[in-house]
Backbone bond lengths (Angstrom), bond angles and torsions (degrees), N, CA, C in turn:
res aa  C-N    CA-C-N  psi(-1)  N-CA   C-N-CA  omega(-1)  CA-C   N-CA-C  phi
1 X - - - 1.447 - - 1.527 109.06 -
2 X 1.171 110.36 113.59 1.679 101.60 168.21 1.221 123.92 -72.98
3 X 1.370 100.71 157.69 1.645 125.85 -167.14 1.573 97.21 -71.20
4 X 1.565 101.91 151.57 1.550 115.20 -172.98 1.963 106.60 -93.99
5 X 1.116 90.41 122.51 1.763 90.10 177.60 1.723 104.84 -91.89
6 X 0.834 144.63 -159.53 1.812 148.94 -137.57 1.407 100.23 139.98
7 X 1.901 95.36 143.20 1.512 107.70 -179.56 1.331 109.18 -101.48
8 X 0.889 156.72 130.77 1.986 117.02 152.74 1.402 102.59 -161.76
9 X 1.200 123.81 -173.59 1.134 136.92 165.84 1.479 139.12 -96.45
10 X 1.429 124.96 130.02 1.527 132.34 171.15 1.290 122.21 -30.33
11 X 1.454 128.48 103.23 1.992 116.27 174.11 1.256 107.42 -100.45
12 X 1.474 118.74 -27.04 1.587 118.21 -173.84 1.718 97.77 -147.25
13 X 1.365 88.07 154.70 1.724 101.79 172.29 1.238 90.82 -160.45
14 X 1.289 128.00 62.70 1.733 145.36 154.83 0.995 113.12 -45.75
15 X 1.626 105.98 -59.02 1.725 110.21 -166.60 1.457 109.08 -104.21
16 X 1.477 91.82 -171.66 1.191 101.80 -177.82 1.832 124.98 -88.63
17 X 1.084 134.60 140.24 1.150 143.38 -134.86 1.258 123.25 3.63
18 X 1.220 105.76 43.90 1.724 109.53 169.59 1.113 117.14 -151.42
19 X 1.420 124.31 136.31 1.511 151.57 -178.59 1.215 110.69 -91.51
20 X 1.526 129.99 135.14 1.362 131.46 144.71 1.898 122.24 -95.01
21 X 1.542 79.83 115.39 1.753 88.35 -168.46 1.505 94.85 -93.70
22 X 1.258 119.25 141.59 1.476 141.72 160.33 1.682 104.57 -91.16
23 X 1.709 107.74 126.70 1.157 104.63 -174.46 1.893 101.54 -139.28
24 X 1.507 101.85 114.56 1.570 96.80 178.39 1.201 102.04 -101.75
25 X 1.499 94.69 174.68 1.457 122.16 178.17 1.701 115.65 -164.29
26 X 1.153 114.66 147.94 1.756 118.38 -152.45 1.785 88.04 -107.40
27 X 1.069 98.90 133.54 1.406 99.92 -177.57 1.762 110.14 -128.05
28 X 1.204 141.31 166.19 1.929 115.26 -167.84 1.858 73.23 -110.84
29 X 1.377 97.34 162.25 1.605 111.52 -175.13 1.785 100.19 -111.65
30 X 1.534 88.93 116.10 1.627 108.54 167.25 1.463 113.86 9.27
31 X 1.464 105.98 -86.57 1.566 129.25 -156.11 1.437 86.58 -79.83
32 X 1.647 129.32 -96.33 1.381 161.83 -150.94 1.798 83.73 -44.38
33 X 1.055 135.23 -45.96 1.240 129.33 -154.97 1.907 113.57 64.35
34 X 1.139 131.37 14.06 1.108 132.03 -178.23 1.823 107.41 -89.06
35 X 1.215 109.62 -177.96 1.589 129.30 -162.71 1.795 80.98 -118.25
36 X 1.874 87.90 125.04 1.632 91.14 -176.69 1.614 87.09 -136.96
37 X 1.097 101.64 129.19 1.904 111.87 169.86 1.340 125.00 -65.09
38 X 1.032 141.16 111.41 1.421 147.26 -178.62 1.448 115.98 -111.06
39 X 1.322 130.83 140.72 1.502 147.14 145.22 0.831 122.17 -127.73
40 X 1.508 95.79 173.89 1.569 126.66 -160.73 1.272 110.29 -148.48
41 X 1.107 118.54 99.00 2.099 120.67 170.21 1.535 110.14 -68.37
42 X 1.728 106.58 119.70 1.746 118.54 162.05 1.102 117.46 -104.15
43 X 1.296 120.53 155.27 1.017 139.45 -168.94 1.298 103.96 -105.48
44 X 1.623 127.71 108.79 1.474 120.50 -176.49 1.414 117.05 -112.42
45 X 1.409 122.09 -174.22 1.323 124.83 -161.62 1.714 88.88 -124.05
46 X 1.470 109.90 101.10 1.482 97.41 168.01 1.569 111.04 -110.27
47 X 1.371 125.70 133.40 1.332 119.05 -152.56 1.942 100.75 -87.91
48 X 1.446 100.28 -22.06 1.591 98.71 -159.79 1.475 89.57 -117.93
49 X 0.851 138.68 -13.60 1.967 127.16 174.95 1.744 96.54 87.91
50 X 1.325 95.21 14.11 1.859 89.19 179.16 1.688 119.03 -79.49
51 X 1.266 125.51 13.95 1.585 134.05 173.63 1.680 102.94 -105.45
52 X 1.422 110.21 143.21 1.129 107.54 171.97 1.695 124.59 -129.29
53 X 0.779 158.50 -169.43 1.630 151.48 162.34 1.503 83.89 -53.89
54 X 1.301 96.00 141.65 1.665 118.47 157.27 1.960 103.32 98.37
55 X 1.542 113.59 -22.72 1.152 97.22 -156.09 1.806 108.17 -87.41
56 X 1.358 117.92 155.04 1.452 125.43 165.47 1.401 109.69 -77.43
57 X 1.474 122.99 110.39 1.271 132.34 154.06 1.395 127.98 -107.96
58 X 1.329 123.18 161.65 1.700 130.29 176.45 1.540 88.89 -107.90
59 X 1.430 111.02 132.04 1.836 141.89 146.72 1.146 120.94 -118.97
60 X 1.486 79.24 149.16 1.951 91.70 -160.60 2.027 91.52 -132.65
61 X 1.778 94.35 146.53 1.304 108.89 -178.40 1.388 106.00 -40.78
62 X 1.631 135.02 163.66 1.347 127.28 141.68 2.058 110.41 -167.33
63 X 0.614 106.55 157.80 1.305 120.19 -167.70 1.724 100.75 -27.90
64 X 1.469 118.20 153.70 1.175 108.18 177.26 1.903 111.63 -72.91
65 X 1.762 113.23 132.24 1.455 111.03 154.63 0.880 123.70 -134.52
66 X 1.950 109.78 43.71 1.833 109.10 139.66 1.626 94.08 -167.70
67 X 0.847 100.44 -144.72 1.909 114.07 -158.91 1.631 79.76 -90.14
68 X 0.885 150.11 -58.33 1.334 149.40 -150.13 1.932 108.32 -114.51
69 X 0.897 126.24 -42.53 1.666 133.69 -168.09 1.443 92.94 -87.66
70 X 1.344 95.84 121.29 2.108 111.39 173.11 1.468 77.96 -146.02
71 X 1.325 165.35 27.06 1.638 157.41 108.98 1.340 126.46 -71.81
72 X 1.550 113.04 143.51 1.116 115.11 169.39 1.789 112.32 -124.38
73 X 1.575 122.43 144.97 1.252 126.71 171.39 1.606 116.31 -52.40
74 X 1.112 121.16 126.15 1.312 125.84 -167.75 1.787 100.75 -91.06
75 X 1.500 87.89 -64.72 1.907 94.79 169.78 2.009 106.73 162.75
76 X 0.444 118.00 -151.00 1.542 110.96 174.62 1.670 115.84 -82.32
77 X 1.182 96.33 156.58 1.706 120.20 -169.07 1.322 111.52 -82.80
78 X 1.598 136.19 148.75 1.557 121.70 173.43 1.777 110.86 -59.16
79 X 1.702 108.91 -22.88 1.514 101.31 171.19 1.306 134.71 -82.38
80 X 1.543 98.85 4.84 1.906 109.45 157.79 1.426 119.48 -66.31
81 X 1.231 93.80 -14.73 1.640 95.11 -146.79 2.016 103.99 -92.91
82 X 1.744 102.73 119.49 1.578 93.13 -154.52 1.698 93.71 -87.43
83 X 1.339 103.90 154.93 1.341 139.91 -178.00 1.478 116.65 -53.30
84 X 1.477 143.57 133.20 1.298 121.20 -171.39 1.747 86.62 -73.61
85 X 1.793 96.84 166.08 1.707 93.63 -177.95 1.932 104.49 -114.82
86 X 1.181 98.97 127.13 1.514 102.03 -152.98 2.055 90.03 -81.26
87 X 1.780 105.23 172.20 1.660 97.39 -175.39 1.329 104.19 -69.61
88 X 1.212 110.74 158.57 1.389 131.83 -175.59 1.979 101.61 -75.90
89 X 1.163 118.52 127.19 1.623 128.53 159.36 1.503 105.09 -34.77
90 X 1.738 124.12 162.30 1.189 110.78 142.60 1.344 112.69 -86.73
91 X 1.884 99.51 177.33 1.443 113.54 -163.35 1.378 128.20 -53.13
92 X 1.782 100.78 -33.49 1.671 122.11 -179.69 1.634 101.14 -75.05
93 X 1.093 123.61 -43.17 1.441 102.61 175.34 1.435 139.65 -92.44
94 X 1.392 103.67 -14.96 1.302 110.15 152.01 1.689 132.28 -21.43
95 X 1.742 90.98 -68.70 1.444 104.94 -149.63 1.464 93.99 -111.91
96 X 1.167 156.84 72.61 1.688 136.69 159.26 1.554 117.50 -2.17
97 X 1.466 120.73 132.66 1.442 130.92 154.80 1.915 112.51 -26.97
98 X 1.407 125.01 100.39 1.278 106.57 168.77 1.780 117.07 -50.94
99 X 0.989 105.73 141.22 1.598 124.78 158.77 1.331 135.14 -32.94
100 X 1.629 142.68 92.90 0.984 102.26 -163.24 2.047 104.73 -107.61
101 X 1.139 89.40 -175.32 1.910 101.93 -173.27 1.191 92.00 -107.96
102 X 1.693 111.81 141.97 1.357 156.49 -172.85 2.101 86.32 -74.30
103 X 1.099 104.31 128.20 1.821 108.08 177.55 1.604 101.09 -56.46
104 X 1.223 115.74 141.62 1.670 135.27 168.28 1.612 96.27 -58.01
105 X 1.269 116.04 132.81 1.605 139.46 166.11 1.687 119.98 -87.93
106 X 1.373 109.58 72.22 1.513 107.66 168.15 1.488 118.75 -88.72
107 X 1.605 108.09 -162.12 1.612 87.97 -155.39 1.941 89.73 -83.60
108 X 1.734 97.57 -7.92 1.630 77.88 -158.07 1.280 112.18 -93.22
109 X 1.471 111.33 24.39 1.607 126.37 174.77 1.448 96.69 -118.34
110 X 1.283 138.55 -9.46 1.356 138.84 152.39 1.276 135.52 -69.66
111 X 1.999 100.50 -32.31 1.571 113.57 163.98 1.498 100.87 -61.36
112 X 1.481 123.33 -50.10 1.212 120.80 -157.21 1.171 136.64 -81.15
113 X 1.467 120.62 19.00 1.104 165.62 144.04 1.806 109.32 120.36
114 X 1.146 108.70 38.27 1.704 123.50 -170.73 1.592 122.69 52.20
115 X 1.296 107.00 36.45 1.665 103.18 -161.29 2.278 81.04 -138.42
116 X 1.319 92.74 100.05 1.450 102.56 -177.91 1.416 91.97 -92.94
């Protein structure tokens, strides 16, 4: 039977050679029929302290080596992996002119002959 691999992400790297990976998964809910997010925190075996908070790694099943750690760090995830960064637009086309709003009509811009 092959070993189970897992995606998730780094929350702690406190200790020593071990990572706590956060690992979701979308599951549809009974009644609601909706997509509800679920996790699960592992306890991994990182041999070199090379993961840090924040990072995406793959773990894979492996024999138990402690009361809690039955995972080991595989190495980084394809969603570590950063994006080339393409040139930046200029400023005018980027962003559109915001919108502006017509002034609010109270009575005391109505006494005043409506021209605020």
């Amino acid at each position: 039977m092959p070993k189970r691999v897992l995606q998730g992400v780094v929350v702690s790297d406190a200790c020593n050679k071990t990572v706590i990976v956060r690992v979701e998964r979308r599951v549809m809910h009974p009644v609601y029929k909706k997509f509800v997010s679920r996790s699960k925190k592992y306890a991994a075996h990182d041999e070199d302290n090379r993961h840090h908070t924040g990072d995406a790694v793959r773990i894979q099943e492996s024999r138990p080596l402690s009361k809690r750690k039955h995972w080991i760090v595989l190495g980084e995830g394809p969603a570590a992996t950063p994006e080339p960064a393409s040139a930046p637009e200029p400023a005018e086309a980027a962003a559109p002119a915001p919108r502006r709003r017509a002034p609010r009509r109270t009575a005391a811009t109505e006494e005043a002959g409506g021209a605020a």
